[in-house]
N, C-alpha and C positions, 0 to 999 in steps of 0.2 A: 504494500500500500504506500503510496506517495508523499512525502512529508507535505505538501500542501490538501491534502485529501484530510492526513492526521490532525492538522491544526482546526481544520473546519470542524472536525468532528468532535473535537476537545472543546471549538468555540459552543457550539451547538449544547454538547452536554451542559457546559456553565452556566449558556444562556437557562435552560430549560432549566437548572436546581436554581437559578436566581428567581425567575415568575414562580415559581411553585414557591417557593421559601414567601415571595413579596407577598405572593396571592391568599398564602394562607392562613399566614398568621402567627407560624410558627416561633417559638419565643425563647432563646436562648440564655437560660440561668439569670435571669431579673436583666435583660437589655435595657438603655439608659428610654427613657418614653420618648416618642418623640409626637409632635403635636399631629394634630387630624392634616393639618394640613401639609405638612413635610409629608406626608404618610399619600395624601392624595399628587404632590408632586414628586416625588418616586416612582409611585405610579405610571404618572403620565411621561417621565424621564428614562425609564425602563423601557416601556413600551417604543418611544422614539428610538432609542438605540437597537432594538430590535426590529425596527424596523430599515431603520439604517444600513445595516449588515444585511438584508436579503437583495434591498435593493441594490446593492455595493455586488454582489454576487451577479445581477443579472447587469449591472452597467458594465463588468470586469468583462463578461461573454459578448454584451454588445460590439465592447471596442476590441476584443482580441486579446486580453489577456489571460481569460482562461477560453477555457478548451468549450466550445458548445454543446453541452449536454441536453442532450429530450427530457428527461427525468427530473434532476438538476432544477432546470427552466421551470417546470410544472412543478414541482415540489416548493423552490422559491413564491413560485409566482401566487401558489395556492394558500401558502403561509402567511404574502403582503395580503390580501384579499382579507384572510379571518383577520391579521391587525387593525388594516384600515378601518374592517366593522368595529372596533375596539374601541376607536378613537373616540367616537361622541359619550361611550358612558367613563373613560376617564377623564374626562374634562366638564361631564356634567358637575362635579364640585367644585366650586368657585374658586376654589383654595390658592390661596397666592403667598408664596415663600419669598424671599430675597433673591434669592440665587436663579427664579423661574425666567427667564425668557419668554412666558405667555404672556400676551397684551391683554388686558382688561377688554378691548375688542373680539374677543375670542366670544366672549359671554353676549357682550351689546348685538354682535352681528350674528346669533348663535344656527340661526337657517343654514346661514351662508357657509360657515364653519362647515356643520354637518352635512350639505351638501358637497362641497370639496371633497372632504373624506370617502364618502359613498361614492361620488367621481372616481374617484381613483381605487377602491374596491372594485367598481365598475371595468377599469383598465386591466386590474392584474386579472378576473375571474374571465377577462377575453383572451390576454397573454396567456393564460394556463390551457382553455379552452383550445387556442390556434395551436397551440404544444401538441396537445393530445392528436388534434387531427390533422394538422400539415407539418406537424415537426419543430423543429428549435430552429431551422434556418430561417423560416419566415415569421416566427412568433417573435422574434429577438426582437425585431423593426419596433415592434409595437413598444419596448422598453422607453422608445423617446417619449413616447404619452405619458410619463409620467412629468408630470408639474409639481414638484413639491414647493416650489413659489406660489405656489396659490393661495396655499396658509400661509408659510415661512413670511411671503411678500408682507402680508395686513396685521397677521395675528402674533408676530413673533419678534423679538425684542432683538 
């Protein structure tokens, strides 16, 4: 197995005991509390870095630095899809930290918010779909439709 195969799949593992540990609740010998709202911006800072990293995978195949996998491409694409659905219930709490990057615009313009997200659900569940039935050579193209300026543009500090 390929030391760039190994690393993905190490990344993968960590990601997945990180959501599980965030999502649960699970509590490690009296941890320091931290407020509701650090708690809802983790959340939502998790979630973006995981989503970061799939998309990172399918831009790496777009341009040529990994290798164009069918599987791969569906697997990523199908992972952005269930996050993007993610996005409106962690941000339905208003919760606003120092450290957040979310604009108070996120909540004011909140249609708009949720419709970008569902847009771009929209993209990956078509990326995944051309996967399955024409392959990863012609599904890849479809990667440019992702706008992450949409949000990042209005809603993001």
């Amino acid at each position: 197995m390929g030391e760039r195969k190994m690393k993905r799949i190490k990344f993968n593992i960590l990601a997945m005991v990180f959501i599980t540990i965030l999502f649960s609740g699970i509590s490690f010998a009296h941890p320091p509390a931290i407020s509701d709202e650090m708690s809802a911006y983790i959340k939502r800072d998790g979630l973006m870095h995981l989503i970061r990293a799939q998309r990172y995978i399918l831009q790496e195949m777009l341009v040529g630095k990994r290798e164009l996998d069918q599987k791969e491409l569906i697997r990523a694409s199908k992972a952005l899809s269930a996050m993007f659905a993610m996005i409106p219930s962690t941000f339905e709490d208003r919760a606003m930290v120092d450290m957040s990057r979310a604009k108070p615009e996120i909540w004011e313009n909140w249609d708009d918010f949720v419709f970008q997200a569902d847009e771009l659900r929209k993209i990956a569940d078509e990326i995944a779909a051309m996967g399955e039935i024409y392959g990863a050579k012609i599904a890849i193209e479809k990667v440019r439709l992702f706008n992450c300026g949409a949000c990042h543009g209005p809603y993001r500090k």
